[in-house]
Residue frames relative to the residue before (quaternion, step in Angstrom):
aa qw qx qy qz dx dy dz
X 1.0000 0.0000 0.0000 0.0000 0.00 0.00 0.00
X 0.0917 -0.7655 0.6332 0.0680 3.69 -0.68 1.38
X 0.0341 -0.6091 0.7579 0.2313 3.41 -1.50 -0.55
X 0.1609 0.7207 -0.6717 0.0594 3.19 -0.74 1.06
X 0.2204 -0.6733 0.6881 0.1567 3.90 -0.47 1.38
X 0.3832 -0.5758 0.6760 0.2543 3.21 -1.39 0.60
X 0.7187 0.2437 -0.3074 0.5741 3.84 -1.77 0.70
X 0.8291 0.2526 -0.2218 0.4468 3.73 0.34 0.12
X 0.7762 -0.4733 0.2616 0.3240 3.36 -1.40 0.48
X 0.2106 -0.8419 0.4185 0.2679 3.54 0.07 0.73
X 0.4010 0.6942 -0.4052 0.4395 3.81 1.69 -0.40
X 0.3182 0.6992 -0.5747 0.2822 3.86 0.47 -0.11
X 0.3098 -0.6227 0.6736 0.2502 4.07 -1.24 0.27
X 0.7278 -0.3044 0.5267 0.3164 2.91 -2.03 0.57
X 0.8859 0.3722 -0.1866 0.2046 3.26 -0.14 -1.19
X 0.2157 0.7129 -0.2878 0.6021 3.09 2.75 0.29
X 0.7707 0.4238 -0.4254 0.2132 3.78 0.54 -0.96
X 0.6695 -0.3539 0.4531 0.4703 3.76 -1.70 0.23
X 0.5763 -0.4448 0.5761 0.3716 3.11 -1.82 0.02
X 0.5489 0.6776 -0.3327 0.3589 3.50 1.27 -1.13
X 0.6050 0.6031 -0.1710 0.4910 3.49 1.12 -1.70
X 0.7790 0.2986 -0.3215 0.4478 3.61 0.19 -1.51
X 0.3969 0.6163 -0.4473 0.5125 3.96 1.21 -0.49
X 0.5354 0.5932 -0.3864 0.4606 3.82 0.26 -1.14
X 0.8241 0.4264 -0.1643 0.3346 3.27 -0.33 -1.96
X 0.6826 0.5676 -0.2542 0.3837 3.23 0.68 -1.17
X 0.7093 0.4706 -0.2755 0.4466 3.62 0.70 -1.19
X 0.6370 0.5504 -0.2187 0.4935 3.45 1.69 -1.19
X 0.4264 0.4039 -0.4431 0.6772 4.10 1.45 -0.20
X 0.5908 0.6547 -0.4094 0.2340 3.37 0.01 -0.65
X 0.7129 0.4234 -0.0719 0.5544 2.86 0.27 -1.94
X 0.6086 0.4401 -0.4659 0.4679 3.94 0.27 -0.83
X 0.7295 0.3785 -0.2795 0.4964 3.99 0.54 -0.79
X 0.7906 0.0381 -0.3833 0.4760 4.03 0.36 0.84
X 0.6190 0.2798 -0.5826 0.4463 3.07 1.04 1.88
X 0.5410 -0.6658 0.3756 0.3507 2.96 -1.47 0.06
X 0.5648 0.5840 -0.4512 0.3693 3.55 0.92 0.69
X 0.8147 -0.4594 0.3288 0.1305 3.13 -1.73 1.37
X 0.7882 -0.0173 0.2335 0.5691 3.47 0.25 -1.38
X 0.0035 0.8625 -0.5046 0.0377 3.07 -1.60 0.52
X 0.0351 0.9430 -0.3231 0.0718 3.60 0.06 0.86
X 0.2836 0.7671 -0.5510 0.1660 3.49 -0.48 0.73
X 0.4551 -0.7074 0.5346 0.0821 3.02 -1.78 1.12
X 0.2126 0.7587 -0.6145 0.0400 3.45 -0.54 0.30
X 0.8829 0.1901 -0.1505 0.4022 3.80 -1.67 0.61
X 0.6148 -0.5021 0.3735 0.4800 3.55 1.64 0.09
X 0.3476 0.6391 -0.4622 0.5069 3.38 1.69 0.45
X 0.1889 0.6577 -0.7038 -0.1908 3.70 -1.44 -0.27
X 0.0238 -0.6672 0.7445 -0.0087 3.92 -1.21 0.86
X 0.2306 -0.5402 0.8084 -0.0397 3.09 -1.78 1.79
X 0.1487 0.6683 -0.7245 -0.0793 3.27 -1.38 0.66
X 0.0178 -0.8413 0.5391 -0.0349 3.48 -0.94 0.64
X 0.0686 -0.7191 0.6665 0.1844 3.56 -1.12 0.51
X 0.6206 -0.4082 0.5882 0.3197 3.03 -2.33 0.17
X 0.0324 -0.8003 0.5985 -0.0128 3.42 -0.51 0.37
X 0.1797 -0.8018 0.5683 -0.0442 3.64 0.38 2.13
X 0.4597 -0.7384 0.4717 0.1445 3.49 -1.10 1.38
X 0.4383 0.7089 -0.4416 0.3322 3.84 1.45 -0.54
X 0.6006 -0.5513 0.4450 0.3704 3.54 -0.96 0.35
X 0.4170 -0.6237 0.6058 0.2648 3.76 -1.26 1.08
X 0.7948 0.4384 -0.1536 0.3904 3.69 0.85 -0.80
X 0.1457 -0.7569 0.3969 0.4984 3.51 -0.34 -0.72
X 0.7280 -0.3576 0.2940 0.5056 3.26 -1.69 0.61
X 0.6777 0.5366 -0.4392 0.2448 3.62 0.31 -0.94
X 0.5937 0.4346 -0.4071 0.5411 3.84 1.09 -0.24
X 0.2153 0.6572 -0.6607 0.2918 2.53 -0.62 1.48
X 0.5800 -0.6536 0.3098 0.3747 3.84 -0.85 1.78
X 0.3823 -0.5624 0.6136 0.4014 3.65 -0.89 0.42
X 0.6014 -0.4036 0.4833 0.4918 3.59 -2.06 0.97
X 0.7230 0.4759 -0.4390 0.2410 3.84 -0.24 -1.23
X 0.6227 0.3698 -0.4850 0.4902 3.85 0.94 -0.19
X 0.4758 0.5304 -0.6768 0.1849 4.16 -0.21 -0.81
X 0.1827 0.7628 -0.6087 -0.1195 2.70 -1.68 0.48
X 0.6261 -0.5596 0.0293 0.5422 3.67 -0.58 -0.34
X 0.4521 -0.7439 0.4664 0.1568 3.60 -0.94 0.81
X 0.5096 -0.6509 0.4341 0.3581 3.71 -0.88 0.79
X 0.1381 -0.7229 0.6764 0.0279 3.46 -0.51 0.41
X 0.9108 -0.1939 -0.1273 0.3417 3.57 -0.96 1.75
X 0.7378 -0.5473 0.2340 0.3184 3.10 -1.16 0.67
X 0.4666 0.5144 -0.5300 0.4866 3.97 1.18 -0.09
X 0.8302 0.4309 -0.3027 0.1828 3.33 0.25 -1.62
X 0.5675 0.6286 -0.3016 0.4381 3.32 2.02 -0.54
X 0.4426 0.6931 -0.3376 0.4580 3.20 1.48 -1.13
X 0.6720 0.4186 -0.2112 0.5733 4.10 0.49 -1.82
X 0.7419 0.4599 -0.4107 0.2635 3.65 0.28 -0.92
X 0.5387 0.6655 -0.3050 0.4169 3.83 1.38 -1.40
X 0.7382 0.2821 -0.2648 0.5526 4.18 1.25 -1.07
X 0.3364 0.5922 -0.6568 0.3236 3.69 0.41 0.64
X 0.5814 -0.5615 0.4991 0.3124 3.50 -1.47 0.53
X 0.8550 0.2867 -0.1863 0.3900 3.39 0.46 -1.37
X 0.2023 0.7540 -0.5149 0.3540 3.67 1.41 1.11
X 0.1706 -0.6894 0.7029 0.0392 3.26 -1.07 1.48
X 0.2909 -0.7475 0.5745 0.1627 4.21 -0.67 1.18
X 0.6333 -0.3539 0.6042 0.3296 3.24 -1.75 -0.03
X 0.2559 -0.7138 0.6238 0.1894 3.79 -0.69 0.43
X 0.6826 0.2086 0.1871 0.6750 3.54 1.10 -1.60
X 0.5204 -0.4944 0.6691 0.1924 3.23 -1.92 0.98
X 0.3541 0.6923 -0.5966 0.1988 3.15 -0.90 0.71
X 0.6236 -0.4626 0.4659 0.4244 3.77 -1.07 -0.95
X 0.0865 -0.8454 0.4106 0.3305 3.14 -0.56 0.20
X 0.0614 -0.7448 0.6604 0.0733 4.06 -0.37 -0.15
X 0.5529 -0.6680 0.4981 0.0019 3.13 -1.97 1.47
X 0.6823 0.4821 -0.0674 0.5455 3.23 1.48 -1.19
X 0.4074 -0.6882 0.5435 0.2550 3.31 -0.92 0.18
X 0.6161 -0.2419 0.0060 0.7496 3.83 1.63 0.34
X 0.8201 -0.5062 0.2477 0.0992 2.88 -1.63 0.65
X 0.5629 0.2529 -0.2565 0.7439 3.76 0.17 1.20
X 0.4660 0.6176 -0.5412 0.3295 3.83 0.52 -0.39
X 0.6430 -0.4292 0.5924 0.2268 3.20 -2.19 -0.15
X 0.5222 -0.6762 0.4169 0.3102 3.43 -0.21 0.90
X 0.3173 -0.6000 0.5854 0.4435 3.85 -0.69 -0.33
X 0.8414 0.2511 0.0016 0.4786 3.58 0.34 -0.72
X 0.1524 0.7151 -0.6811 -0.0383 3.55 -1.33 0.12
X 0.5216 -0.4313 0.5034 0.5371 3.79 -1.48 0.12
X 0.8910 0.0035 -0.4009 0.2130 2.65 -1.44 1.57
X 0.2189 0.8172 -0.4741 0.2442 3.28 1.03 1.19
X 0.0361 0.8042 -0.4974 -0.3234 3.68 -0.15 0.12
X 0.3201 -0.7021 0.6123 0.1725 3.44 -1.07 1.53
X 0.4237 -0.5725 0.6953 0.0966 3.39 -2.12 0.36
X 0.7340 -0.4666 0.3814 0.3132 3.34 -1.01 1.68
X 0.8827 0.0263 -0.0363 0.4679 4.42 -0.19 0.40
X 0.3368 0.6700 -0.4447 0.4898 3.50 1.81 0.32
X 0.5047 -0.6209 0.5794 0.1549 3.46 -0.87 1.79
X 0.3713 -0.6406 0.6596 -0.1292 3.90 -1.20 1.76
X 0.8700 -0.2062 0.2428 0.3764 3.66 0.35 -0.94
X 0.0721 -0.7503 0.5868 0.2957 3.90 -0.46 -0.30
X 0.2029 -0.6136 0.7623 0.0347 3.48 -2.08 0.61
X 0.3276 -0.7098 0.6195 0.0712 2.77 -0.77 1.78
X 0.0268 0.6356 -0.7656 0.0957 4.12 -0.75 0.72
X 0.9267 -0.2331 0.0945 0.2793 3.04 -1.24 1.05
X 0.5531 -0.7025 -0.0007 0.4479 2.88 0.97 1.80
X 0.2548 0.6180 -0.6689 0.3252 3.37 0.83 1.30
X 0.2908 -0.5021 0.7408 0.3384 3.03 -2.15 -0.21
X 0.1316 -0.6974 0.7039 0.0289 3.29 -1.59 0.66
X 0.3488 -0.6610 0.6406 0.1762 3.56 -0.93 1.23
X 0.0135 -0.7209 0.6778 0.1440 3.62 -0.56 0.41
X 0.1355 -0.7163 0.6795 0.0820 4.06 -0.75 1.04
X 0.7874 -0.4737 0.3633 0.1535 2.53 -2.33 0.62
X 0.2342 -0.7942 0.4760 0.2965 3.49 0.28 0.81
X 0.8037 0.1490 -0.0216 0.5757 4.05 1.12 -0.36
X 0.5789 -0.6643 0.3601 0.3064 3.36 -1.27 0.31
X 0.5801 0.6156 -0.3920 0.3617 4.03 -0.59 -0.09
X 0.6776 -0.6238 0.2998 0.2487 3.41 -1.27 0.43
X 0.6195 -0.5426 0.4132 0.3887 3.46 -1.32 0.73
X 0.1491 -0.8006 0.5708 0.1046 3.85 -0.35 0.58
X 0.7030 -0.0293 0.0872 0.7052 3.81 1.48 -1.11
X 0.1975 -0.5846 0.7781 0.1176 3.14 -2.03 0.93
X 0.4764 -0.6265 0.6168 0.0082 3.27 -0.84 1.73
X 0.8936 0.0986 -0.1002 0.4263 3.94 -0.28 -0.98
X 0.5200 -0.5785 0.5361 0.3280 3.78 -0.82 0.43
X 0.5728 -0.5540 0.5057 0.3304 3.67 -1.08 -0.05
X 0.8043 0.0794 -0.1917 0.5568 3.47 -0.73 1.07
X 0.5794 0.5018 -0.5144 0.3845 3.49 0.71 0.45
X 0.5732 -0.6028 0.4619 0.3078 3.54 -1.63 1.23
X 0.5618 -0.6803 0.4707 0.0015 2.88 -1.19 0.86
X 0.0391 -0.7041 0.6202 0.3436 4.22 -0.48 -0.55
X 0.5241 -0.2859 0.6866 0.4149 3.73 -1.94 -0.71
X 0.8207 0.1256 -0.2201 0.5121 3.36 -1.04 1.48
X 0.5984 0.5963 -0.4776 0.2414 4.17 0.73 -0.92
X 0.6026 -0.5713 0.3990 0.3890 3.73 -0.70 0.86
X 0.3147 -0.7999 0.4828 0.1673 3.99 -0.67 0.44
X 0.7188 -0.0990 0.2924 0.6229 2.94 0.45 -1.94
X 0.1341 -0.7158 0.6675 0.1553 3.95 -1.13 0.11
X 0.0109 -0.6946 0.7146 -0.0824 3.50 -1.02 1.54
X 0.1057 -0.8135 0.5715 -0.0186 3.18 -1.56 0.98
């Protein structure tokens, strides 16, 4: 995190900044933490703020979560078929970017499989977002027909999930 005012001394401290500024930063850490991008930068009023993270490649999870054979199912494959899948009726979206996971911890029982029949607020999955869990529930009743995402795979806001009819 810099502050470099343009026409002025860029050697200024942190400890020099406005309340306004550290307000800046904070929403900008923010935002980097309920997206999934790296860095961010923008200038405004002769202000400039860089915020950036380290972004370590090691697994968040362990290898050992891994989907049980009884959940696979069939998976969208490219961007037409996802495109057709997102305007189906009985599409259940992502709410939030996050991960997604079948199990309530690892080695668990799935919540769901194709051909569960779920109940109208009956927990489908969790999305980890900022190392939260998030129950994501059945927005309606009827059965699981397709699982759209794999276990431990990220997720978007809006990406098709599951399809119950």
């Amino acid at each position: 995190m810099a502050r470099q005012p343009d026409n002025k001394s860029a050697d200024k401290s942190a400890a020099n900044l406005k309340s306004d500024d550290s307000a800046l930063i904070r929403e900008l850490a923010l935002l980097l933490d309920e997206t999934s991008l790296t860095e961010i930068e923008i200038e405004r009023a002769g202000l400039r703020v860089r915020v950036a993270r380290n972004i370590s490649v090691s697994a968040a999870m362990p290898a050992s979560f891994q989907p049980a054979p009884a959940a696979a199912a069939p998976i969208a494959a490219g961007g037409a078929a996802a495109a057709d899948l997102a305007k189906h009726p009985g599409v259940v979206p992502s709410p939030m970017v996050g991960t997604a996971y079948w199990a309530p911890e690892p080695g668990a029982k799935p919540f769901i499989e194709v051909g569960t029949k779920v109940s109208a607020g009956q927990t489908l999955l969790i999305i980890e977002a900022m190392k939260t869990m998030n129950q994501i529930p059945s927005p309606r009743a009827g059965t699981v027909t397709q699982i759209l995402v794999e276990d431990g795979q990220p997720v978007e806001f809006g990406e098709p999930l599951v399809i119950i009819e």
